[in-house]
C-alpha positions as a Python dict, from the first residue, in 0.01 Angstrom:
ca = {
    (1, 'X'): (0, 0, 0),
    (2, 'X'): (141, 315, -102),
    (3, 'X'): (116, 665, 93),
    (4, 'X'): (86, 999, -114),
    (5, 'X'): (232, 1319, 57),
    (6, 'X'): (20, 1602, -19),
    (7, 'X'): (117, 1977, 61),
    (8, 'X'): (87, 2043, 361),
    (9, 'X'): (-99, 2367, 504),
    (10, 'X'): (-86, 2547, 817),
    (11, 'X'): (-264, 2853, 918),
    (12, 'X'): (-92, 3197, 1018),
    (13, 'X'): (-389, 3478, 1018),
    (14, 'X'): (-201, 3847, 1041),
    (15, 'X'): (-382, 4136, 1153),
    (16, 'X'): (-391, 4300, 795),
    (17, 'X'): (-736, 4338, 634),
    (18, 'X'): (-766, 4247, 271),
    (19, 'X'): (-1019, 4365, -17),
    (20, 'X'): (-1060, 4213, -381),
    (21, 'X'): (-1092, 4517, -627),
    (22, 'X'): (-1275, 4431, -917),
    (23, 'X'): (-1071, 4524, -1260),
    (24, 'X'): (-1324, 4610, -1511),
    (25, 'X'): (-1247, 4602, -1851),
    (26, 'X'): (-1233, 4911, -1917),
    (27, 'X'): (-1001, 4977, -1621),
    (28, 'X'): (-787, 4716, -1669),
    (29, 'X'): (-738, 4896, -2045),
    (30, 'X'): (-671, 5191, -1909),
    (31, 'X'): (-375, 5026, -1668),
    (32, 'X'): (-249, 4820, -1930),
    (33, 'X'): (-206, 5123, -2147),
    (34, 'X'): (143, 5132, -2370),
    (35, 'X'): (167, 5430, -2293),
    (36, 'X'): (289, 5630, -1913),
    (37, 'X'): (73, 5416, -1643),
    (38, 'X'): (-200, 5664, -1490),
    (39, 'X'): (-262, 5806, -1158),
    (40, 'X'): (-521, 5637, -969),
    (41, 'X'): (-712, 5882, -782),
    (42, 'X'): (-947, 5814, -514),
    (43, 'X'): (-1204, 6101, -399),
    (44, 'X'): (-1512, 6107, -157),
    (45, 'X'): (-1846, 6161, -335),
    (46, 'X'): (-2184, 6186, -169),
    (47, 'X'): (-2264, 5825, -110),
    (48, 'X'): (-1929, 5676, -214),
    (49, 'X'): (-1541, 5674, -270),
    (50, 'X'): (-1429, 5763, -653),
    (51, 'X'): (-1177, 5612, -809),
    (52, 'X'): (-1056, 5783, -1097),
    (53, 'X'): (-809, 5689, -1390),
    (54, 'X'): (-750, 5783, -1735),
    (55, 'X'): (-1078, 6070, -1769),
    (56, 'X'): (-1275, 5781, -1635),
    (57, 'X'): (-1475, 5805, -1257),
    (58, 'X'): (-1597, 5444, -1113),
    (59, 'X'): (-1785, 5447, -737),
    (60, 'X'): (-1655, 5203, -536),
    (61, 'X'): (-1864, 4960, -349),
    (62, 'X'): (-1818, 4689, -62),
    (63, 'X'): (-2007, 4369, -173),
    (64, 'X'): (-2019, 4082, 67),
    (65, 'X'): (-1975, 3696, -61),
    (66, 'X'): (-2052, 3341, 121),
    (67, 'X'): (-1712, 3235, -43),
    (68, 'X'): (-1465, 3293, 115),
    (69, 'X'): (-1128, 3327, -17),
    (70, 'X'): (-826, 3241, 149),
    (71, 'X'): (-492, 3408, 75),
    (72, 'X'): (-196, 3210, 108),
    (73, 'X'): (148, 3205, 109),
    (74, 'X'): (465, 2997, 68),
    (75, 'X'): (532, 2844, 403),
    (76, 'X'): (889, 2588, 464),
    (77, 'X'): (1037, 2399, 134),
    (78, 'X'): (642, 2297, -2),
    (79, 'X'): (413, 2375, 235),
    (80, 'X'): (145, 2675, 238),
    (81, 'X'): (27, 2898, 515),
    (82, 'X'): (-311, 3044, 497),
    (83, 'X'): (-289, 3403, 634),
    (84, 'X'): (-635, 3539, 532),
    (85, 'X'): (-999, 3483, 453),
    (86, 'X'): (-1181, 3759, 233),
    (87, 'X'): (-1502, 3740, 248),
    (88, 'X'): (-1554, 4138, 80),
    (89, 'X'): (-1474, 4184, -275),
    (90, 'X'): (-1480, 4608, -368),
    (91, 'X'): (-1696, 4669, -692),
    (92, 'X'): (-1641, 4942, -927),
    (93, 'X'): (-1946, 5094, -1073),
    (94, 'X'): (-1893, 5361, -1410),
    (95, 'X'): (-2042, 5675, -1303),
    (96, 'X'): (-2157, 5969, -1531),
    (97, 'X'): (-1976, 6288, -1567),
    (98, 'X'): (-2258, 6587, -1630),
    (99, 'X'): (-2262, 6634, -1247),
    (100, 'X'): (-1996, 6879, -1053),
    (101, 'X'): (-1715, 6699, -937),
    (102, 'X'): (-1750, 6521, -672),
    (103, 'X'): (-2090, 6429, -718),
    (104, 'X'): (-2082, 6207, -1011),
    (105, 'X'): (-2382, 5937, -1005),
    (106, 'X'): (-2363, 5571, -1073),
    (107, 'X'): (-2481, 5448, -1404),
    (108, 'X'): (-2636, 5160, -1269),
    (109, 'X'): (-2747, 5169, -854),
    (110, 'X'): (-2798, 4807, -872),
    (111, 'X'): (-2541, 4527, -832),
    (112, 'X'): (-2384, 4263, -1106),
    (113, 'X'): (-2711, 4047, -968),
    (114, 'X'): (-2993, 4224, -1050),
    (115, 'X'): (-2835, 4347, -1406),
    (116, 'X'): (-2837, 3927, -1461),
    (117, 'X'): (-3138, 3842, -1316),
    (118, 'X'): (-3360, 4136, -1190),
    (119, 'X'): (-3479, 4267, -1493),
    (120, 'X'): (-3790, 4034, -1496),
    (121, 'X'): (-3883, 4144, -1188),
}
């Protein structure tokens, strides 16, 4: 009877707070740009942070998930250590411009979900 090793994993939580940014693609084509990289700037607006890049202003907002993620790292010769569960991803939302700055609305108040599957409602 054989025995397979597998990798083994440990768990080593730090104190540091995590958030997954969603890269939309119109962000991420703005970052990936050939030309100079752009300032990311983040502002308050009336119900939200802005992030703005490239002439472009996105609202950022905290979404909650029931999957978890955990973020590892390398831990000995081949083992991990899992040093933190996300359980908040941040969402970026396109906002229109014809407002003064500052106050630039979302395009679309609802989430990813209810663009899918709200529409019949």
């Amino acid at each position: 009877m054989s025995q397979t090793t597998g990798i083994p994993v440990y768990n080593f939580p730090t104190d540091t707070g995590y958030r997954l940014l969603e890269l939309r693609p119109d962000l991420l084509s703005i970052l990936e740009s050939p030309e100079a990289p752009p300032s990311l700037k983040l502002e308050t607006g009336d119900d939200s942070a802005l992030l703005k890049a490239g002439g472009k202003t996105w609202a950022l907002r905290q979404k909650n998930t029931s999957n978890a993620l955990i973020l590892m790292r390398p831990h000995g010769d081949n083992g991990l250590a899992a040093m933190s569960t996300v359980h908040e991803i941040v969402e970026l939302d396109a906002v229109k411009e014809d407002k003064p700055e500052g106050q630039a609305a979302p395009l679309s108040a609802k989430g990813k979900w209810h663009e899918k599957f709200g529409k019949k409602r």
